[in-house]
N, C-alpha and C positions, 0 to 999 in steps of 0.2 A: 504493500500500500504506500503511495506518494503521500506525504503529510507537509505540506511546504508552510515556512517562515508564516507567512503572511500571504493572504491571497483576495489581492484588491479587485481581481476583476468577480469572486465569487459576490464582492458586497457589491460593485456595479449592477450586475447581472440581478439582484434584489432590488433595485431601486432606479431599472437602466430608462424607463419612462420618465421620470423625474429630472433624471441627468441632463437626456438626450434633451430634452425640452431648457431646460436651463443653456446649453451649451446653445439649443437653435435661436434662443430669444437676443442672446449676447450677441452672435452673428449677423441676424437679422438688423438690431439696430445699432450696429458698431460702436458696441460699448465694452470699448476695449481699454483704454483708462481712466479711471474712477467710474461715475455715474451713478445710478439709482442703483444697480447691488453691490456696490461696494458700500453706500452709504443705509442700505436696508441692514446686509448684514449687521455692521457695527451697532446698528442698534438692537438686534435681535439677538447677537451676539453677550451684548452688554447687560442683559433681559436675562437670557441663560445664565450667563456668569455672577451674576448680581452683583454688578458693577454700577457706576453711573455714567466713565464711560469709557469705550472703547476705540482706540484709534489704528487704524490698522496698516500694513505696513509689510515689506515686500518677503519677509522671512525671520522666522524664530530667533536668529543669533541678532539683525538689525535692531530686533523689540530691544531686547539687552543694551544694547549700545546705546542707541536713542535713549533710554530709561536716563542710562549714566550721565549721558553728557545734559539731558532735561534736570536734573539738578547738581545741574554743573561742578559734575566728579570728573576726575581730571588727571594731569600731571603733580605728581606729589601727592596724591591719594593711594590711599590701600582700600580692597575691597574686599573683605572673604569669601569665601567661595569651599564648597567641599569638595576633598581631595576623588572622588571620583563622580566623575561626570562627563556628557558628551563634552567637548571640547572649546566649543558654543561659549558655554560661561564663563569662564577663564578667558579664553578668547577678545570677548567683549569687552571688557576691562583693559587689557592691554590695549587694542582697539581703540581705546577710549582714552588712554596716554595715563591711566592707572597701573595698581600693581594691583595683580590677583596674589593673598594670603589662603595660603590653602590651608586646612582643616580636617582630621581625620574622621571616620563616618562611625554612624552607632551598627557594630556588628549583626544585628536582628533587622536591621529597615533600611540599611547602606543611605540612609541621608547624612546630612551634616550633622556632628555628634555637637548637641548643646552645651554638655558639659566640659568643653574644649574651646568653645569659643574665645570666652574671657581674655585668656591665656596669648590670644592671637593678636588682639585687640592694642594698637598702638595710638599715639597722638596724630598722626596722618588717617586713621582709620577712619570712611566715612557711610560704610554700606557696608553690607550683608546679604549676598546672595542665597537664601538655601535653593536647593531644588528639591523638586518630590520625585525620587528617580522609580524609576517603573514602574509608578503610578500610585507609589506609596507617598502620602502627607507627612515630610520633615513635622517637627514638631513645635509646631509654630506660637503656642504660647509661651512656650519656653525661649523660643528665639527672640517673639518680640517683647519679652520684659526685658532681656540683654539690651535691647535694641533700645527700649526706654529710658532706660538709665545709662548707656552711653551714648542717648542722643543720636543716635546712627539709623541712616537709610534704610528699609525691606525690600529689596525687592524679588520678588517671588518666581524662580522656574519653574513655569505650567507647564514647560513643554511636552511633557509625559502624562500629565495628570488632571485629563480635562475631567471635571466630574467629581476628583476626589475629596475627600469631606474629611474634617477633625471635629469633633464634637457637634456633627451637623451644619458646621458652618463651610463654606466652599474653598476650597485652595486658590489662591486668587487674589482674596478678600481680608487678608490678615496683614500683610505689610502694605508699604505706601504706594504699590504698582507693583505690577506683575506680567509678567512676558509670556506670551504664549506662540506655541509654532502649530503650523498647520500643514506640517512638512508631508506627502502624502503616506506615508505608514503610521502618522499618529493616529489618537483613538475618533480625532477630527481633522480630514488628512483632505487636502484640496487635490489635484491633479498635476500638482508643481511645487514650487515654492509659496511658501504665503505663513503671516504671521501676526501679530499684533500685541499692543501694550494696551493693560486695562488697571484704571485707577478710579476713587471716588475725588480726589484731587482736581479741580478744573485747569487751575493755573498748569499743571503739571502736562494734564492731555495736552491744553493749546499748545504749550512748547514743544512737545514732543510731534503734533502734528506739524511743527510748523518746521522743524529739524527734518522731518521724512518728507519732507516735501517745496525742496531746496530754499529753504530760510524763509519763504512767503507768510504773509497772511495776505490776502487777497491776489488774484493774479500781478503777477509782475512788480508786486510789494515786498522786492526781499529785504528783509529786516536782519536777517544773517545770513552766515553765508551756512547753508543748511548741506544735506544730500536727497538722491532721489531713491527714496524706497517704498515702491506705492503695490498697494495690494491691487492686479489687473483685474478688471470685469470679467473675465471667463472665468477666475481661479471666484471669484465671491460669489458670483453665482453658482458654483457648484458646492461651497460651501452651504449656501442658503438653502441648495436642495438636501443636504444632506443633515444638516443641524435639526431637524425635526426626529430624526433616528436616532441621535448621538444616548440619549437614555437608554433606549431601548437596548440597542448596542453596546453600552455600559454593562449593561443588567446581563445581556448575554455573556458577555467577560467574566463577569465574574462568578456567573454560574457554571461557567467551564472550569475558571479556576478549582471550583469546588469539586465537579469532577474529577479535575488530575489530583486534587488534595487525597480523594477517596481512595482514587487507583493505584497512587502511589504508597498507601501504606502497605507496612512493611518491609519495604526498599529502603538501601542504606542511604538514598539523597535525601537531603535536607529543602523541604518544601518551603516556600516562602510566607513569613509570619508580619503578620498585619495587629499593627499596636490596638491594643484597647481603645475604643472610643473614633478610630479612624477608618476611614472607607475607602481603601486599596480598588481603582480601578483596571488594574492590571495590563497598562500600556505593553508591558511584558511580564511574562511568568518562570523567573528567575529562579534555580535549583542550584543547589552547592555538590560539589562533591570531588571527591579524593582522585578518581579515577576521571578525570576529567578529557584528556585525549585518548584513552581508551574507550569511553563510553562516546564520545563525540565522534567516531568512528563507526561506532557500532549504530549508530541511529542513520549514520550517514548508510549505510549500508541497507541498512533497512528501512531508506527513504524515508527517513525524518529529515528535512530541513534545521541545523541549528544557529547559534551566533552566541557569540562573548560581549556583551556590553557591562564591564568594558575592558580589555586586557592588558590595556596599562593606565593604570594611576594617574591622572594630571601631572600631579609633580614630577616622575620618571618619565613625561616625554622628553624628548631631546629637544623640543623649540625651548623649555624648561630648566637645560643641564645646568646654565648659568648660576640657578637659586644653591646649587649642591646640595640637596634635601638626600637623607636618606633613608631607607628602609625605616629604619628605628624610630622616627619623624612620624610615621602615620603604620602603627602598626595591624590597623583594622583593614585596610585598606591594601596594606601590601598581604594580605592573606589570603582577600578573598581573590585578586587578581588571579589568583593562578584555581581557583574554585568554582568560580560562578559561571552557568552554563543557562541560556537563555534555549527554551523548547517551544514550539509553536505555540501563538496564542492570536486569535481574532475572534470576533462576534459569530462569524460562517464557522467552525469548528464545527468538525460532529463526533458524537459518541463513540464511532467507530475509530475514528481520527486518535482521539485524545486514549481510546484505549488500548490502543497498538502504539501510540508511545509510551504509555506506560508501564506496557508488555515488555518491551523491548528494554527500559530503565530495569526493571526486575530484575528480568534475565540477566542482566549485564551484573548483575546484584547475587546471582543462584552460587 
């Protein structure tokens, strides 16, 4: 049985009327940038998210950056960031003529460990990125009482975790702005690149719209000198038809998740554990284990599709070497690197799918 990564065209092929119609209406009336869904979504968008508002913008790492430079973090700023993550976050901040301060992760939910923060925190310090990585909620009251008392920025990576919830309340919606990507494998994924910053801040949107979209406020008004990062008409309209599912889809996630939780008992992999009080949408369904390129072999063989997100550590990239960080520096982090092994996970999943990988985990297990 083929069991793949991820399989966009199954969720097409569910909603290919919706699409097909979204893509003919953009065509029809060439509205190809900005226009009425770019500016629908953002507010339907903002609706879902519970935000006040949403500004959107050409891809998930730009959200980042714009966020930064919109309250204007900069050169001679530090930014935290935790030590594993797509490369985006980190990114951004240098990007931004900042220093990313990396941060080792809480061993059970691989976000940014809270109780390491502190410790990071210097007189340059002026933001704190956590992320919610594979669609688990970093622990954000914890984060933003740090963030209170020294006075320091939130800004929150959605990019994995559209949907996920901490005490009910939305990921998102806890620091001062939040980044989201809609790169097409997220759990809300456009047909290309696409992304956007969501905040209840006004002052903050303006700025940030007015940075994506070369320093204007009004045509030909530029008031700085900005960049161009504008989310196209074809990619929001397909967003727009797709944003009515993204629940639904959610809900499917994590009823699969629950599946493989079932299937996989007994097996010596370590299934992925969702904090008290938090709601895991499982952007991916991340398992731990010793035999990691042996069993990554054996699934490949028996057509499982897998991936490593992520196999190396921020700090240990080489664009990185300069900091000298080492192992000892982030020792959560340098552990699971060589442990973590990402198995198929989408809303289309079927029963047969998720039990023939987890036949084949066993086995690998007997």
């Amino acid at each position: 049985m083929k069991v793949p990564f991820v399989d966009l065209y199954a969720q097409y092929l569910d909603i290919k009327k919706d699409i097909d119609s979204a893509i003919e209406t953009t065509i029809r009336n060439s509205a190809y940038i900005g226009g009425p869904a770019v500016r629908e979504f953002e507010k339907q968008f903002a609706a879902w998210a519970g935000v006040d508002h949403v500004v959107a913008c050409g891809n998930g790492t730009d959200s980042i950056e714009i966020l930064l430079k919109a309250y204007g973090i900069g050169a001679g700023d530090e930014v935290i960031v935790p030590a594993i993550s797509w490369i985006s976050t980190s990114e951004a901040v240098g990007s931004a003529g900042a220093t990313p301060v990396f941060v080792d992760i809480e061993e059970d939910y691989f976000a940014i460990d809270p109780t390491r923060i502190e410790a990071a925190i210097t007189k340059n310090t002026k933001a704190i990125i956590p992320v919610h990585l594979y669609g688990h909620p970093a622990d954000m009251p914890a984060i933003m009482a740090i963030a209170a008392k020294h006075k320091l920025v939130v800004i929150e990576d959605c990019a994995q975790s559209h949907g996920a919830q901490v005490n009910g309340k939305p990921a998102g919606t806890f620091g001062h702005a939040a980044s989201f990507s809609f790169y097409p494998g997220k759990n809300l994924g456009a047909y290309g690149d696409a992304g956007c910053m969501a905040t209840n801040d006004a002052a903050i949107a303006e700025q940030a719209r007015m940075i994506a979209q070369h320093g204007q406020k009004g045509k030909h008004n530029h008031l700085i000198e900005g960049r161009n990062s504008r989310l196209d008409g074809l990619q929001a309209a397909i967003l727009l038809a797709k944003l009515p599912h993204l629940n639904n889809w959610t809900d499917r996630r994590i009823a699969n998740a629950a599946l493989y939780d079932e299937a996989l008992k007994g097996s010596d992999v370590c299934i992925p554990k969702t904090r008290p009080g938090s709601r895991h949408v499982f952007h991916l369904y991340v398992i731990r284990t010793k035999h990691r390129t042996a069993i990554q072999a054996k699934l490949e063989k028996a057509g499982v599709e897998t991936a490593v997100h992520y196999p190396t550590p921020l700090p240990f990239l080489p664009c990185y070497a300069h900091y000298r960080h080492k192992p000892e520096d982030f020792p959560v982090a340098t552990a699971c690197q060589h442990t973590i092994l990402s198995i198929p996970m989408f809303a289309e999943l079927t029963r047969q799918q998720i039990d023939h990988v987890a036949s084949v985990l066993k086995d690998s297990h007997a």
